[in-house]
C-alpha positions as a Python dict, from the first residue, in 0.01 Angstrom:
ca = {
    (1, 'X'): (0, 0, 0),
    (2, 'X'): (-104, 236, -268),
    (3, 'X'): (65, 258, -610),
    (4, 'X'): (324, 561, -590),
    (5, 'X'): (88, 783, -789),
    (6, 'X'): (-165, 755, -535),
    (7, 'X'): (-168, 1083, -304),
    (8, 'X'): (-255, 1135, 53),
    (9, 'X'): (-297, 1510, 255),
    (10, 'X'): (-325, 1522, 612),
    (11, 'X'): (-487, 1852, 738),
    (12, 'X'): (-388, 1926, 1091),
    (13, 'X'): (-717, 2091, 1273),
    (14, 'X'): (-582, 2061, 1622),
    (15, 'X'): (-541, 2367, 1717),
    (16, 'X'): (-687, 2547, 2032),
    (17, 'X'): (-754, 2867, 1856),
    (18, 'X'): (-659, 3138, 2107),
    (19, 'X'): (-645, 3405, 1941),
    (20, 'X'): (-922, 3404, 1743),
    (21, 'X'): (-1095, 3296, 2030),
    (22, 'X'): (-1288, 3082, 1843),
    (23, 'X'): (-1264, 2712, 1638),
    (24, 'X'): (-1110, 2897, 1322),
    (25, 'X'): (-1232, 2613, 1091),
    (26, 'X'): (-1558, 2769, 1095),
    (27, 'X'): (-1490, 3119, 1041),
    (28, 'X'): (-1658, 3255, 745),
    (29, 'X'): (-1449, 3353, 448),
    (30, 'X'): (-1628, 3439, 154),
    (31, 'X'): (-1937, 3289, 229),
    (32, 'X'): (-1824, 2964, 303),
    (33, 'X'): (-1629, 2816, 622),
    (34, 'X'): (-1228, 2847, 611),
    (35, 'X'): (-1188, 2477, 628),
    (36, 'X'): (-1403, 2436, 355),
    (37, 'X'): (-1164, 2679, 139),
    (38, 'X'): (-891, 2407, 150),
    (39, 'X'): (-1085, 2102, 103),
    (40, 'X'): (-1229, 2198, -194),
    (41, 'X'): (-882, 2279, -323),
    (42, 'X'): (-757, 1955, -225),
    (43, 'X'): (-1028, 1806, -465),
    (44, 'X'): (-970, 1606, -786),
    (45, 'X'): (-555, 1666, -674),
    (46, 'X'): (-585, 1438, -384),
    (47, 'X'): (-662, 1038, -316),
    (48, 'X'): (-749, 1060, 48),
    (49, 'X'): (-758, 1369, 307),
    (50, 'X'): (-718, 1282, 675),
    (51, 'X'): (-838, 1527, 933),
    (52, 'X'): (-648, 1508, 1246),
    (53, 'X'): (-821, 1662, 1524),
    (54, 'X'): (-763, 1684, 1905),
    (55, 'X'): (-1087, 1526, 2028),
    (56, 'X'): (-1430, 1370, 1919),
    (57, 'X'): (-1664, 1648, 1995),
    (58, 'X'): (-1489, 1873, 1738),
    (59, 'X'): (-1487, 1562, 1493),
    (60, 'X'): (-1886, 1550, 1559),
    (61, 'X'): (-1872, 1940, 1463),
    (62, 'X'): (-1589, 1920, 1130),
    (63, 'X'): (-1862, 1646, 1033),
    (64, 'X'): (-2162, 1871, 1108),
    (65, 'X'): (-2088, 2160, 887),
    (66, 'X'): (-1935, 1975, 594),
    (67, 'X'): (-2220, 1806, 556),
    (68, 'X'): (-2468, 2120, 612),
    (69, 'X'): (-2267, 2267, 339),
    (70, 'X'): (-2246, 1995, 100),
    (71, 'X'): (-2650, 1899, 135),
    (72, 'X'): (-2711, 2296, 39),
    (73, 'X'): (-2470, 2286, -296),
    (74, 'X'): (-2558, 1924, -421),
    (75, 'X'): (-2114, 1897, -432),
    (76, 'X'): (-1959, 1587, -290),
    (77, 'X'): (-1548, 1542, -252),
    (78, 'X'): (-1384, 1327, -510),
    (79, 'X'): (-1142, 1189, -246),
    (80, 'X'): (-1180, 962, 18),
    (81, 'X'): (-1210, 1188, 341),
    (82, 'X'): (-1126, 1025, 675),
    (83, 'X'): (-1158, 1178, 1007),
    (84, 'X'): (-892, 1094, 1314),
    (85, 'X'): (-790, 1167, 1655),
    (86, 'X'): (-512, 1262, 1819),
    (87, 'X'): (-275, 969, 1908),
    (88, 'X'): (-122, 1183, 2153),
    (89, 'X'): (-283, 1539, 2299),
    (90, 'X'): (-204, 1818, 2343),
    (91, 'X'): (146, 1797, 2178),
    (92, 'X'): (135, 2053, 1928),
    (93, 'X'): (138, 1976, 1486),
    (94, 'X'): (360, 1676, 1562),
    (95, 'X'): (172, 1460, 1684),
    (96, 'X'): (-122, 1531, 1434),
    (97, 'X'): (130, 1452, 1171),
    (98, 'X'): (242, 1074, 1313),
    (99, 'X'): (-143, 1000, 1353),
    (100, 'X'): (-174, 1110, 1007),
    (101, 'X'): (99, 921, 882),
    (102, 'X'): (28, 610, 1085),
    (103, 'X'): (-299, 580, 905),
    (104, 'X'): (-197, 746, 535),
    (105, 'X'): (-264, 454, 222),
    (106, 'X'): (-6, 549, 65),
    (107, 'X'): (395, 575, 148),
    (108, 'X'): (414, 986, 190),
    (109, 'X'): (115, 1241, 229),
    (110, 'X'): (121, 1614, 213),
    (111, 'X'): (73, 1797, 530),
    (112, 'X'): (-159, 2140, 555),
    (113, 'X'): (-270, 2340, 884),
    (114, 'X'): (-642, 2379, 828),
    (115, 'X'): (-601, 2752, 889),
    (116, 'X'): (-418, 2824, 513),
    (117, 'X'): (-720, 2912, 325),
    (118, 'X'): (-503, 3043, 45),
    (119, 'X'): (-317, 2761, -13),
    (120, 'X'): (-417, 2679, -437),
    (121, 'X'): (-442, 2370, -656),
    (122, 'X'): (-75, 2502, -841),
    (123, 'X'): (106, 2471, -474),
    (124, 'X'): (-79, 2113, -439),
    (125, 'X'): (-18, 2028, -778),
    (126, 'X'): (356, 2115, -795),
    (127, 'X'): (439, 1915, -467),
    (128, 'X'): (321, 1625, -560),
    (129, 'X'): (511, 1684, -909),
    (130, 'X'): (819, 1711, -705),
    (131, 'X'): (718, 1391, -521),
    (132, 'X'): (709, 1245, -837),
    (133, 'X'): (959, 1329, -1005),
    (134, 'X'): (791, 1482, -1285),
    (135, 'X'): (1013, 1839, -1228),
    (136, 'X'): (1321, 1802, -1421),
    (137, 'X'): (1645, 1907, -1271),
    (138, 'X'): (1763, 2171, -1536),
    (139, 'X'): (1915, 2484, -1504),
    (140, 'X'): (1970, 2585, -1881),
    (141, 'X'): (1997, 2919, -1988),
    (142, 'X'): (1602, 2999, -1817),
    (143, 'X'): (1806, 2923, -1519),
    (144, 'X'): (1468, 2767, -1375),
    (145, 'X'): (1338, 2778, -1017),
    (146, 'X'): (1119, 2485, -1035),
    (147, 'X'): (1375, 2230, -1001),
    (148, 'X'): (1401, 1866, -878),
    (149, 'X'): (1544, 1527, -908),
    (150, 'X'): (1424, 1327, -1230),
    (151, 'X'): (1264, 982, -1247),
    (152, 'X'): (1612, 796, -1293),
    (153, 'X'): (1723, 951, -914),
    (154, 'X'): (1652, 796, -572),
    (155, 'X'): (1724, 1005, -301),
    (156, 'X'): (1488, 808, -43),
    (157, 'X'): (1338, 1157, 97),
    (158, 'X'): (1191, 1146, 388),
    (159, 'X'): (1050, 1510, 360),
    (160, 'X'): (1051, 1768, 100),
    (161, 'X'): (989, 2092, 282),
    (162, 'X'): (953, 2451, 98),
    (163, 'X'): (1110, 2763, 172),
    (164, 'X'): (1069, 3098, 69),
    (165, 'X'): (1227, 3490, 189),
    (166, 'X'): (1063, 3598, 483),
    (167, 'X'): (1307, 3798, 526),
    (168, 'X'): (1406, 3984, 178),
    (169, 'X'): (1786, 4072, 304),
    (170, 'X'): (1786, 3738, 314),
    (171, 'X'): (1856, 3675, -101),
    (172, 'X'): (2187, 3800, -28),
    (173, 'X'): (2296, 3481, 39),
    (174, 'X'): (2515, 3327, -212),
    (175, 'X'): (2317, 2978, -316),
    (176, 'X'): (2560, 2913, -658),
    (177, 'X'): (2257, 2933, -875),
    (178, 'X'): (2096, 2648, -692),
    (179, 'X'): (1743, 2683, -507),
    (180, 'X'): (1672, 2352, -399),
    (181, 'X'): (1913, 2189, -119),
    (182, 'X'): (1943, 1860, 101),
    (183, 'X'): (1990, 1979, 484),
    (184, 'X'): (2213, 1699, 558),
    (185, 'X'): (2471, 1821, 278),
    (186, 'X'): (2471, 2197, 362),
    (187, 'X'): (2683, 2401, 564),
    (188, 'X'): (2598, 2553, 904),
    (189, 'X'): (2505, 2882, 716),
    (190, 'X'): (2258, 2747, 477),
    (191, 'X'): (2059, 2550, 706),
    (192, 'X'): (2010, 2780, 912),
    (193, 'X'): (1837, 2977, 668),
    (194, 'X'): (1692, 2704, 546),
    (195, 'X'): (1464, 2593, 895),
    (196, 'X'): (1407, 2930, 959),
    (197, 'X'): (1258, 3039, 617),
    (198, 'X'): (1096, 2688, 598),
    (199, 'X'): (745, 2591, 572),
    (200, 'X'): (745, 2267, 729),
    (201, 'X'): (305, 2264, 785),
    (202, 'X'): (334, 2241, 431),
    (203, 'X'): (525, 1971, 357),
    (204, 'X'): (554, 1631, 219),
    (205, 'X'): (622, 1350, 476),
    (206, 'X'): (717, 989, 444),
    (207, 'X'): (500, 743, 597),
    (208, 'X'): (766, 608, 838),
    (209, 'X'): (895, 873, 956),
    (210, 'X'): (606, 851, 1248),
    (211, 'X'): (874, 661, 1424),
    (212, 'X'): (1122, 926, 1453),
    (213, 'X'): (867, 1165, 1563),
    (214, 'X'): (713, 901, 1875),
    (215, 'X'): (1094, 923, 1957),
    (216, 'X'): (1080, 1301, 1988),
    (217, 'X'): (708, 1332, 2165),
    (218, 'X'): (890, 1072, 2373),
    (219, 'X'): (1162, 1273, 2468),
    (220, 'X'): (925, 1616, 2549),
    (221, 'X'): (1041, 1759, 2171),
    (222, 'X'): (724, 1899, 2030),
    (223, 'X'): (895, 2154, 1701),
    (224, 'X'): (861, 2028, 1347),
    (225, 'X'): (1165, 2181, 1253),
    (226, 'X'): (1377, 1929, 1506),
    (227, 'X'): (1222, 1659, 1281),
    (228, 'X'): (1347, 1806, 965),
    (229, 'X'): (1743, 1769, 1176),
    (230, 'X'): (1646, 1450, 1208),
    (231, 'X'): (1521, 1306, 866),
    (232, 'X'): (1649, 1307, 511),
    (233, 'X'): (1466, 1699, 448),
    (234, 'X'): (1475, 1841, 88),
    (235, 'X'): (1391, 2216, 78),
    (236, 'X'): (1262, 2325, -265),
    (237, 'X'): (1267, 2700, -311),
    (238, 'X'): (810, 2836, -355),
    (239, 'X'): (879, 3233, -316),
    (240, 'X'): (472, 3311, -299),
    (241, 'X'): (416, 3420, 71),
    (242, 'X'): (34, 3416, 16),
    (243, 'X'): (49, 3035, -67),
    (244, 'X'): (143, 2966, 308),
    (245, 'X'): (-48, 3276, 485),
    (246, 'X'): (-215, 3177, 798),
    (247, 'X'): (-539, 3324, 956),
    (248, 'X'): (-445, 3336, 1338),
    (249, 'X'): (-707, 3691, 1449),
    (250, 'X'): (-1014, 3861, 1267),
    (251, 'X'): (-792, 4085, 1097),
    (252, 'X'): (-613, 3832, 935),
    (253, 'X'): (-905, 3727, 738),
}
């Protein structure tokens, strides 16, 4: 196992697309493919990327136009990139993340739909910071958003998951000055708002957590957000909605 320094992203690119009717990977966003958008921001942040997809043939393609692109620009990655398939099909992100994490070098990776071409090096850079520990927990007199445990603290995370307003009535809620909150310790209230403003395709998973989610799969349970019940989840408060904007139609894009 990797030193804890050492950081893993799994990009989930099994999705079947239907409405943009299309493989979105390859969609063309300002001049280059949309898959290509978050790789490259993944690069000199990230150790190893694993691509999860649902099937070799699209592996064959994911290969294909990297490549293409890569031979025309004379750029390589700086991380190791690894391509996988699905343990399980057709069972939705979950499964994508347990292969991920069955295969990761390291003891958590960050997890990223391939169809978040928005996502920056700042959102990448401050996860893994959190991971960490390099965010001190201080609310002085700045009364700070960017909070987190320090290097003396072990909470054993399993998952640090951000949230932001989706829905703006929804900063009414009273939060005691905090924005950063363990599910497990929260009342009924709170974590409800919690999973539903959550983010969790842009998360931070431990590497044995794949356990829990065969269990789920197992039992027909295909959400995310019944993992995060499940696990010791840490939501951390990102209030950017363009970070985690998806392309999902033409329009989008």
């Amino acid at each position: 196992m990797k030193n804890k320094n050492f950081h893993s992203a799994i990009v989930l690119c099994g999705g079947m697309s239907r409405r943009m009717c299309e493989d979105k990977w390859s969609m063309i966003i300002n001049k280059k493919p949309m898959i290509l958008h978050l790789l490259e921001t993944l690069n000199n942040q990230i150790d190893e990327v694993i691509l999860v997809l649902n099937d070799g043939e699209r592996i064959a393609k994911y290969k294909e136009i990297i490549q293409n692109y890569f031979d025309k620009k004379s750029k390589y990655f700086s991380y190791d990139l690894i391509f996988l398939e699905d343990e399980v099909k057709n069972q939705g992100p979950l499964s994508g993340i347990m292969t991920g994490l069955e295969n990761i070098s390291s003891n958590y990776a960050l997890v990223l739909p391939c169809d978040s071409p928005f996502i920056d090096n700042n959102f990448v850079n401050f996860m893994f910071d959190c991971l960490d520990g390099k965010i001190a927990n201080d609310f002085g007199e700045d009364n700070s958003k960017n909070s987190y445990l320090n290097n003396d603290i072990d909470f054993n995370l399993d998952a640090i998951v951000p949230y932001h307003y989706k829905n703006k009535k929804n900063e009414d809620i009273n939060f005691e000055n905090n924005n950063d909150f363990f599910l497990n310790n929260e009342n009924e209230i709170i974590k409800k708002f919690l999973l539903n403003n959550s983010e969790p395709l842009h998360s931070i998973y431990k590497k044995n957590i794949s356990k829990e989610i065969k269990k789920l799969l197992n039992s027909n349970i295909r959400d995310v957000k019944s993992l995060l019940k499940r696990v010791n989840s840490y939501f951390i408060l990102i209030d950017d909605e363009n970070t985690f904007k998806n392309v999902n139609t033409k329009e989008d894009i």
